[in-house]
C-alpha positions, 0 to 999 in steps of 0.5 A, a space after each residue: 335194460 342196462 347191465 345194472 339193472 340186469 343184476 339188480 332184478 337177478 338178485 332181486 329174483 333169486 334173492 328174495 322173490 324166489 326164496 320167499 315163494 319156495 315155501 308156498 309153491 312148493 319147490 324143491 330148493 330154497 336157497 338163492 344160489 340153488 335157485 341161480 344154479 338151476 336158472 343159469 344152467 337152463 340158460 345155458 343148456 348145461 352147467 352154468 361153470 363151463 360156459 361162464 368160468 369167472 365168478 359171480 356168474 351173474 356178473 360175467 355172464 353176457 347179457 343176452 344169457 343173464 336176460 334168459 335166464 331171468 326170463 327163466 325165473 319170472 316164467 316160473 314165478 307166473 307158474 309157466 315154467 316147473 322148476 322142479 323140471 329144471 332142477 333136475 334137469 341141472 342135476 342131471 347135467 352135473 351128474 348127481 341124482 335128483 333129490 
């Protein structure tokens, strides 16, 4: 997969697919930059910031990272994945209690 199209189907992941599904499955975040926290954090193995210091993350990030983690995020759109799990797992990294 190109870099572009990288991007593009992690925007459209964590713009649009998983906000639209948060509600109906139920997860305990709706907004795009939570879902894009969380699924660089897993990707990283702790917080997204220490491993990709410019920003927008998506765009500086390599893209064996970036390809992680949106395999991240379609295994929790299949339901393979609990991004509930992952949530607080990114909490904790940062230091900050589940919700």
């Amino acid at each position: 997969m190109t870099r572009a199209a990288l991007e593009q189907r992690w925007l459209t992941l964590t713009r649009e697919l998983m906000p639209t599904l948060a509600s109906e499955c139920g997860w305990p975040v709706r907004n795009d930059h939570c879902f894009q926290r969380i699924l660089l954090d897993a990707a990283v193995g702790g917080c997204w910031y220490d491993a990709i210091p410019q920003r927008p993350a998506y765009r500086h990030a390599e893209a064996t990272l970036l390809a992680r983690a949106i395999d991240l995020g379609e295994a929790v759109v299949a339901g393979e994945a609990d991004l509930a799990a992952l949530n607080r797992q990114s909490l904790a990294w940062r230091g900050k209690a589940s919700r």
